[in-house]
C-alpha positions in Angstrom: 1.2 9.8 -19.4 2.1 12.9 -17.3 1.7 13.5 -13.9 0.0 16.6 -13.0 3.3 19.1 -12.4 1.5 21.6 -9.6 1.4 18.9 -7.6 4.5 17.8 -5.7 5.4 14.1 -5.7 6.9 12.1 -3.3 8.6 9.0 -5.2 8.4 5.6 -3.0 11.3 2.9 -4.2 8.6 0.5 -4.8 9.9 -3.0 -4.3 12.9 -1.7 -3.0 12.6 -0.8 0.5 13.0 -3.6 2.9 11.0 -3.4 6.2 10.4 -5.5 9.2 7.0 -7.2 10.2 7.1 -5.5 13.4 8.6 -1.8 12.4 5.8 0.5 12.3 6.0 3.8 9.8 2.4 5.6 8.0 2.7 4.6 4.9 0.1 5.0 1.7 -0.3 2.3 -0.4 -1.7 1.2 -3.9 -3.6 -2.1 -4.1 -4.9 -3.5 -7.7 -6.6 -6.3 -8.9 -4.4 -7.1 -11.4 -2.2 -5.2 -13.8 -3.9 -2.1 -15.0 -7.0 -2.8 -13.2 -9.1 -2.1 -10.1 -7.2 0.6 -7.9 -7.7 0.7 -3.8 -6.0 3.5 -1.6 -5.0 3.4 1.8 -3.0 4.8 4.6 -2.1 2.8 7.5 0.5 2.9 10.4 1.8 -0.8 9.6 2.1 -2.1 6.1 2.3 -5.7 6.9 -0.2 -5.8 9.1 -2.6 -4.2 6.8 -1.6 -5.9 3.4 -2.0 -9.2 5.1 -5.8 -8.2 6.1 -6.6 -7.6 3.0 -4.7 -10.9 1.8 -6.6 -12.8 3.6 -10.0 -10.8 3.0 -10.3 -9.9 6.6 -11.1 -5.9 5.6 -15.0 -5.5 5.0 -15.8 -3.6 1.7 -14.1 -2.7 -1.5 -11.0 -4.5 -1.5 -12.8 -7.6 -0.3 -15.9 -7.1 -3.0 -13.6 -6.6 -6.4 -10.6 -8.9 -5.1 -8.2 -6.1 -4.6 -4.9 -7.3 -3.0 -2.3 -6.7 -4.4 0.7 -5.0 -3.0 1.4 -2.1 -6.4 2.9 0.9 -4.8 4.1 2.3 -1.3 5.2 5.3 0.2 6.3 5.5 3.6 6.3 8.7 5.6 7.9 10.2 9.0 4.1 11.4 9.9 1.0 9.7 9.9 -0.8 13.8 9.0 1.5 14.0 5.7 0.3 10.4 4.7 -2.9 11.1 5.0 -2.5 14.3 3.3 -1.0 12.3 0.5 -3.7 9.4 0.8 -6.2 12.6 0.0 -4.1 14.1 -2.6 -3.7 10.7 -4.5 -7.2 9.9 -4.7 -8.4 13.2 -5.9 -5.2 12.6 -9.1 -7.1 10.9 -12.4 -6.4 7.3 -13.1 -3.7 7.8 -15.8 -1.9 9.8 -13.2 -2.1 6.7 -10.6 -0.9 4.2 -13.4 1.9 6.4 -14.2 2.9 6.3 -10.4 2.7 2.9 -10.3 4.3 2.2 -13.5 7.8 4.9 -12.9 8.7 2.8 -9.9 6.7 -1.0 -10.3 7.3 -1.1 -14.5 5.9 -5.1 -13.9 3.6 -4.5 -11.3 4.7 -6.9 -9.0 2.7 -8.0 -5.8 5.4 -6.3 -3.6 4.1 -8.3 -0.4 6.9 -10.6 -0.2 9.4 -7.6 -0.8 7.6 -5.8 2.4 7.6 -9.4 4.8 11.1 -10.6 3.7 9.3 -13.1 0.9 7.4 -15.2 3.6 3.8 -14.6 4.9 4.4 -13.6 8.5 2.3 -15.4 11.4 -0.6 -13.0 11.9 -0.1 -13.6 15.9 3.7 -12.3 15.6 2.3 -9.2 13.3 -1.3 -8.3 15.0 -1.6 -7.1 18.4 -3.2 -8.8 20.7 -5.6 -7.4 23.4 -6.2 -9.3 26.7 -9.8 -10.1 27.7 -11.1 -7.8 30.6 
């Protein structure tokens, strides 16, 4: 499989990068059911805090409706415009182009949560924000 060459391609060192529950970066990120199977998109400004919603089935829709949660690929970026650009550019690419990206830097596809929470589940009251009561 090839990935398209006019496009440029921003390689994440999936499973490598090492990030605290509370450090906030945009990132994109890669969700499947399983290996080779259902594929979910997203861009968010906190990896952790995002993942674990969809863990825990607390994000209404697609990911909740085809049990897709787990952690394939990320790519973090200094701007939250150039991940969304890439969130766009991603999900206009054809599937064997996605499972290539996956499969250059995630070979096993390993649920990278525990690489991205320092392999526990963080306490969703240390990781979510929470907003007084007016």
């Amino acid at each position: 499989m090839m990935l398209p060459s006019s496009m440029p391609v921003i390689l994440a060192n999936a499973g490598v990068q090492q990030r605290s529950p509370t450090m906030k970066q945009p990132t994109i990120y890669i969700l499947a059911s399983q290996r080779n199977g259902t594929l979910y998109i997203g861009v968010t400004s906190d990896l952790v805090k995002r993942i674990w919603q969809h863990k825990n089935k607390l994000v209404e829709g697609f990911t909740q409706k085809y049990n897709v949660h787990q952690l394939v690929y990320f790519e973090q970026h200094h701007e939250m415009i150039s991940a969304i650009a890439r969130e766009k550019q991603l999900k206009k690419w054809n599937r064997d182009w996605k499972l290539a990206l996956i499969a250059k830097t995630n070979p096993d596809w390993r649920d990278l949560w525990p690489d991205i929470c320092g392999g526990t589940t963080p306490d969703p009251l240390t990781t979510m924000a929470v907003i007084p009561a007016q």
